[in-house]
N, C-alpha and C positions, 0 to 999 in steps of 0.2 A: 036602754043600757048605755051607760057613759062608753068611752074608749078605753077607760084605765077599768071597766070591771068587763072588756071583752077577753074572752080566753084567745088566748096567742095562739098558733100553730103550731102542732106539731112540728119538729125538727130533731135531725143528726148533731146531738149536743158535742161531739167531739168534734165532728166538721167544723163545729158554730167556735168552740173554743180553739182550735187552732188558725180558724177566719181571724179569731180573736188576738191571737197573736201576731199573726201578719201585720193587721192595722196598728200591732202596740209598735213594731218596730218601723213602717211608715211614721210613723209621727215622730221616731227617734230620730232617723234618717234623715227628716224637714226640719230637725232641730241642728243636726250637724251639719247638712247643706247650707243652713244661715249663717253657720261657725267659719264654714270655710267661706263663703263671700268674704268675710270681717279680715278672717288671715288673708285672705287676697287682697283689698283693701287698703289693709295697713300694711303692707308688705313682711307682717311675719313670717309667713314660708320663704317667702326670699331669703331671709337672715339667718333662718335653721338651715337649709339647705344646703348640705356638705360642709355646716359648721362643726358638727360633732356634738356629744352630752352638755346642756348648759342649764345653768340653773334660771328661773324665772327672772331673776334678776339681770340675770346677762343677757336674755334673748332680751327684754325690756328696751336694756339698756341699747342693744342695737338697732333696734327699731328703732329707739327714739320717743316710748310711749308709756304710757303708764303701770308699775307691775302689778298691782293688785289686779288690774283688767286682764292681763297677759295670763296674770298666773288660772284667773278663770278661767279664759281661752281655753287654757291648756289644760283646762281637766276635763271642759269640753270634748276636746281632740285626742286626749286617753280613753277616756272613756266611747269614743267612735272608731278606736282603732286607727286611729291617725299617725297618732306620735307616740312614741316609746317613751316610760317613767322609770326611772330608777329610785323607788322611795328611799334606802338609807344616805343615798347623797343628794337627793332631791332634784336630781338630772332629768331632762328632758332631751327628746332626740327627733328627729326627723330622718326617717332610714333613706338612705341613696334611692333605695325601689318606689318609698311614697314620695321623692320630691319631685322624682321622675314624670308623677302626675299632675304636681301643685304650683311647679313654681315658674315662671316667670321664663319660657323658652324652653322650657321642660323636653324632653326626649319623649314622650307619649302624648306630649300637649296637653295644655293646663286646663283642668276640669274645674277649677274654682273659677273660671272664668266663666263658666257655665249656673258652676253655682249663684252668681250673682242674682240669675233672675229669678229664684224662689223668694229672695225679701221685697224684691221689686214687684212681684206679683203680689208680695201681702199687703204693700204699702198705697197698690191702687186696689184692692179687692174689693169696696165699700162701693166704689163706680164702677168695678165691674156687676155686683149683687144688682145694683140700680137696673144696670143694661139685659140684666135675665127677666127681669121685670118690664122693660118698656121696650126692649128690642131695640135699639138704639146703639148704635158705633158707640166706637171710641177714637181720642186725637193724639196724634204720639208727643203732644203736651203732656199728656195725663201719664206718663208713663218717666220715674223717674232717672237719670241715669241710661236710657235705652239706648241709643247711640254710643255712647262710649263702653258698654258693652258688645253691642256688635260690632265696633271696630275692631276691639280685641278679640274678638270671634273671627273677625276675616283675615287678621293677623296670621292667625293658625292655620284656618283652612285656604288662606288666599295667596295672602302675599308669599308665606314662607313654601310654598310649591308652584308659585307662577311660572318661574323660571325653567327649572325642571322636569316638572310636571305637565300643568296647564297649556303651555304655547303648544309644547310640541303634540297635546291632541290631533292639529292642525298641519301638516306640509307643510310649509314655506310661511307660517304665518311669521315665526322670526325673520325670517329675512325680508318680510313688506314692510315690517315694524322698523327695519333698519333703514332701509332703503326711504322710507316716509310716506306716512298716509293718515288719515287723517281718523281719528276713534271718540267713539261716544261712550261712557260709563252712564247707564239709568239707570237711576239710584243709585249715586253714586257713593250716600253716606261720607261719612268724615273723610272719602278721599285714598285712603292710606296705598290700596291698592292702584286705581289710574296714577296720584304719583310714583310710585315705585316704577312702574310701566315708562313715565313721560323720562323719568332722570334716564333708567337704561338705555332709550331709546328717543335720542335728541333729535331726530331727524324727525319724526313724527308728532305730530297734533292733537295734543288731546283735550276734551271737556270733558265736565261731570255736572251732572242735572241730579236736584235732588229738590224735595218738595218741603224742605226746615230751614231756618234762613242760621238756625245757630250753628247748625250741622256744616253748612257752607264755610260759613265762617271758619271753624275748625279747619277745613281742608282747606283753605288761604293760607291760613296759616303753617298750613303744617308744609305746604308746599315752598311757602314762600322759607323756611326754613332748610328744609332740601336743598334751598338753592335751585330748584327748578322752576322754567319760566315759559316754555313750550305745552302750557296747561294754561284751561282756563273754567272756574268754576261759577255758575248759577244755579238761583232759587228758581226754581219749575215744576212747577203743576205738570205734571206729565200724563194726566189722561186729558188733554188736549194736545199732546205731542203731533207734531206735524210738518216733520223736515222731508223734501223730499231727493235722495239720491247724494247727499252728503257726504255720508260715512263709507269708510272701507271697513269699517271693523265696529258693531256695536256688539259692550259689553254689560250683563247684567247680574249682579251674583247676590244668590238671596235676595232677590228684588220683586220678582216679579207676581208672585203669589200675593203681594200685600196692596196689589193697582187694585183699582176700583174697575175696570173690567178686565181680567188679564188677557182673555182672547181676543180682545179689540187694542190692546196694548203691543202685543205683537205681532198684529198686523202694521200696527202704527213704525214699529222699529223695523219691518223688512221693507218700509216703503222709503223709509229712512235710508237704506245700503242704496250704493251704487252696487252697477254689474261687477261680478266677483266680489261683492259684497261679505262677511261674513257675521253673524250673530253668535257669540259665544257666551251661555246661559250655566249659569250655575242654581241648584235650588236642591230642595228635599226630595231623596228618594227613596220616598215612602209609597206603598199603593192606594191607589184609591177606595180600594177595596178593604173595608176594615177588618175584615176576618186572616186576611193575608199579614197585620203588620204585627202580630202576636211575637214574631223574631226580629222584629225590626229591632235597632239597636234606639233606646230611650224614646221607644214609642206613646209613650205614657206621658214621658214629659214635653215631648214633642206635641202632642195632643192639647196639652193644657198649656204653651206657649202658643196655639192656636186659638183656641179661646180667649184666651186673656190678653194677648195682642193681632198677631197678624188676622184672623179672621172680623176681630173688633176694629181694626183700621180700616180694614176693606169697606166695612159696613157704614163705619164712620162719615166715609165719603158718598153713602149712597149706591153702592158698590154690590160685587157680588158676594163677598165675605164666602169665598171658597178655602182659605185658612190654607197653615202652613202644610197639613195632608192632604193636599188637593190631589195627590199622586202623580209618580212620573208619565202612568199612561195617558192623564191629563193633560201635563204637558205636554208630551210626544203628539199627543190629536191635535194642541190647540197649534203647533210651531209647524207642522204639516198643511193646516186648514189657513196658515197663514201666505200662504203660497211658493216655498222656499222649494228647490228643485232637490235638492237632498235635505234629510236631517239624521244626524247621528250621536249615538248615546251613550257614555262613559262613566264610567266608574273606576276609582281607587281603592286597590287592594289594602291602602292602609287609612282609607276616610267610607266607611260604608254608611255613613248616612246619608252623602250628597251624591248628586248625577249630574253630567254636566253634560250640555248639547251643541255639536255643533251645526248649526244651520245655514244652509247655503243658497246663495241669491242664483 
């Protein structure tokens, strides 16, 4: 008997057709997710937002780009609920509530930032198919645009609550920062956040290790822009890291899940602190436990940015490719197992996907 003359199973034909429709509006979803990377991109939302009703030709026109594409854009982003149409005068709109999410320092932080990595994942998918096949990493070559996406990711969740936020987890860590001592960023990525850190705080020392020599580059420059010069950036392999008693303060955000061993990596950074040393850890806090992350907030996509990168880079190296939901209890075992005399665990009432750890020498 072929496969096409087996009789199918029995099944709940309403369940199966409303399955049915769930999936028709996933794939709608992953079409307006692409829209909105484009509007991020070319800074459409930027130019609607708190412009008021305009016709295709005026948002075009302020952008800078072409209308017949714009005007697509834009039936795209009506038809997703994005942007308001006014058909007898051919208006479009962008409401104060949705720019809130889209644009560029947004008031709820910019979700098309986010967006970006659904094209970015379609555009290496053909190496990822390979890698389900041979089991094989992957190199954050192959991955395009990456970096300057998570810069504008740490934009959001990094720099724009450092101040605020961040330090004062810790006692007195602002006033060591003032005072001067000397800090490590692993993985340090394009930088954005250790400069922010080095211009506030002249007195203090800082580097950033990161394993891309483009990505360095980038934080050269962006520093060297700043005007800051109490910073200093290198390309480093960092699962051979091995400084011993250096740092008063090593920092890691989003980093550490993508080492090639992460439990031997932060052993490597507490051996790295001097006494009153401090490691201050940012990452996903998701559980390890999959049945737990059903509430988590974009677990789904959290999931499949695990697959498709962070646990493929891990791997890539030879690594443990424990992926971006390695869970915080994961972490909390491995920064404990690291031999730090306290470790302690945070969370933001208005950021509930990350956890942030401080660990103490």
């Amino acid at each position: 008997m072929t496969l096409v003359e087996q009789e199918l199973p029995a099944f709940d034909m309403q369940a199966a057709e409303e399955f049915s429709m769930k999936m028709g509006e996933v794939v709608n979803s992953g079409a307006v997710a692409v829209m909105l990377s484009v509007g991020h991109k070319t800074g459409l939302f930027d130019v609607m937002g708190g412009a008021g009703p305009m016709t295709s030709a005026q948002i075009a026109g302020r952008a800078g780009l072409n209308e017949r594409y714009v005007r697509e854009w834009l039936a795209a982003m009506v038809m997703g609920g994005v942007v308001h149409y006014q058909p007898d005068a051919k208006f479009y709109d962008l409401p104060a509530e949705h720019a809130a999410s889209l644009t560029r320092g947004a008031a709820l932080g910019n979700f098309a930032v986010h967006a970006q990595f659904i094209p970015m994942v379609g555009a290496m998918q053909e190496k990822l198919v390979e890698s389900f096949k041979t089991g094989a990493g992957l190199k954050y070559d192959d991955f395009p645009c990456f970096h300057e996406i998570m810069s504008e990711d740490s934009d959001q969740t990094v720099v724009a609550n450092i101040f605020e936020g961040i330090l004062p987890l810790e006692p007195r860590l602002t006033e060591r920062l003032e005072a001067g001592i000397d800090v490590l960023d692993a993985g340090c990525g394009r930088g954005h956040a250790l400069t922010t850190l080095a211009k506030h705080f002249p007195a203090s020392r800082f580097t950033g290790y990161d394993l891309c020599t483009e990505t360095i580059a980038h934080a050269r420059e962006y520093a060297a822009a700043a005007g800051v010069t109490n910073i200093n950036f290198q390309v480093r392999d960092l699962s051979d890291f091995d400084e011993r008693a250096r740092y008063d303060l090593v920092t890691s955000f989003d980093a550490v899940h993508d080492q090639k061993h992460p439990a031997d990596f932060l052993k490597r950074i507490k051996r790295a602190l001097r006494p009153d040393g401090i490691h201050l850890m940012q990452d996903i806090g998701g559980s390890a436990h999959l049945e737990k992350n059903h509430d988590f907030p974009f677990a789904a996509f959290l999931y499949t940015a695990s697959c498709a990168h962070c646990m493929a880079i891990s791997l890539g190296q030879g690594g443990d490719g424990l992926g971006t939901m390695w869970g915080w209890e994961t972490a909390e075992g491995f920064l404990k197992d690291a031999g730090y005399k306290t470790v302690e665990r945070h969370s933001f009432e208005g950021d509930p996907m990350n956890v942030w750890f401080i660990s103490k020498v």
